[in-house]
C-alpha positions as CSV (number, residue, x, y, z in Angstrom):
1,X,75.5,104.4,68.1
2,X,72.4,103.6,66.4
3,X,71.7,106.4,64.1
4,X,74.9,107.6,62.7
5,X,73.6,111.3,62.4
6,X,73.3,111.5,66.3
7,X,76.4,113.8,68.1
8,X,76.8,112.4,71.8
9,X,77.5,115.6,73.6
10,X,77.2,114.1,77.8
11,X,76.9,110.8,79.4
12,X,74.7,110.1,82.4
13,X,77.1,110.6,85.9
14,X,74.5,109.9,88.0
15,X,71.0,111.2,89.6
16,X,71.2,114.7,91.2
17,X,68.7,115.0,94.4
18,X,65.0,113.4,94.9
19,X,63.3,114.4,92.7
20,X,64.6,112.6,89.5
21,X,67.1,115.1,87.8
22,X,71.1,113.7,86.7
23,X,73.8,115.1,86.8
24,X,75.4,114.8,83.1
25,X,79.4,114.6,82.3
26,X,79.9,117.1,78.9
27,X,82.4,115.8,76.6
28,X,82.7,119.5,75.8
29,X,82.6,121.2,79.4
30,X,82.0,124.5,77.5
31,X,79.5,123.8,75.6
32,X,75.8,125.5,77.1
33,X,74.0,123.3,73.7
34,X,72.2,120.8,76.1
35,X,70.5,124.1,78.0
36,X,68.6,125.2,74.9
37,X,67.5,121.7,73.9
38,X,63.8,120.5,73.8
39,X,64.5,116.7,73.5
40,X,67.0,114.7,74.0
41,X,68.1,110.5,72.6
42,X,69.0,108.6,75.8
43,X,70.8,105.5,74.5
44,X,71.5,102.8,77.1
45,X,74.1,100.5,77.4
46,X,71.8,98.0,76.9
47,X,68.8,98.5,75.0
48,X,66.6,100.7,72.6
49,X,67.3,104.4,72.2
50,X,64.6,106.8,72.7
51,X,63.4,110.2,72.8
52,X,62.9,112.4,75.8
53,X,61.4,115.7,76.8
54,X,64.1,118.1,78.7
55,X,61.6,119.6,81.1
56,X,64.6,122.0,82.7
57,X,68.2,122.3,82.4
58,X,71.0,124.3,84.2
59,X,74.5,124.3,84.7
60,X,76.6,123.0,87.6
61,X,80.1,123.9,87.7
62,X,81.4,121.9,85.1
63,X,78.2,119.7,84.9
64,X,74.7,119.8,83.2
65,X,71.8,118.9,85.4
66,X,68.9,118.0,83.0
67,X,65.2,116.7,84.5
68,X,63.8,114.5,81.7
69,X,60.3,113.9,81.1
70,X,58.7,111.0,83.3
71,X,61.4,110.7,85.7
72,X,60.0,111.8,88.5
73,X,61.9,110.4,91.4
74,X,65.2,109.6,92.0
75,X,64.7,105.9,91.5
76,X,63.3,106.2,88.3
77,X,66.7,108.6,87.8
78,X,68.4,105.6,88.7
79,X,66.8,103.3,85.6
């Protein structure tokens, strides 16, 4: 991890539906913290972190599904 004061709390599972929400896998399945979030750091396997807006969030059974500022599609889900 880059910036040794980040906490990862999901990782990416995969995109949820068409229209460019995924489905996150909680390291802490009880934890609700991603819901209240403004902004989260996505930090690819390979390549630069960054920051992105968390334009809605909502629980799915044991799951997070998060829709992220300019992903608008699920292709772009799939970048």
């Amino acid at each position: 991890m880059a910036d040794s004061r980040l906490i990862p709390l999901a990782e990416v599972a995969r995109p949820h539906g068409v229209r460019g929400e995924l489905r996150l896998k909680l390291y802490n399945r009880d934890s609700d913290l991603l819901l209240d979030l403004d902004e989260v750091v996505l930090e690819p396997t390979s390549g630069t972190p960054s920051t992105v807006t968390v334009r809605e969030a909502r629980r799915a059974n044991d799951a997070i599904l998060v829709w992220l500022g300019g992903c608008d599609s699920r292709d772009r889900a799939e970048e």
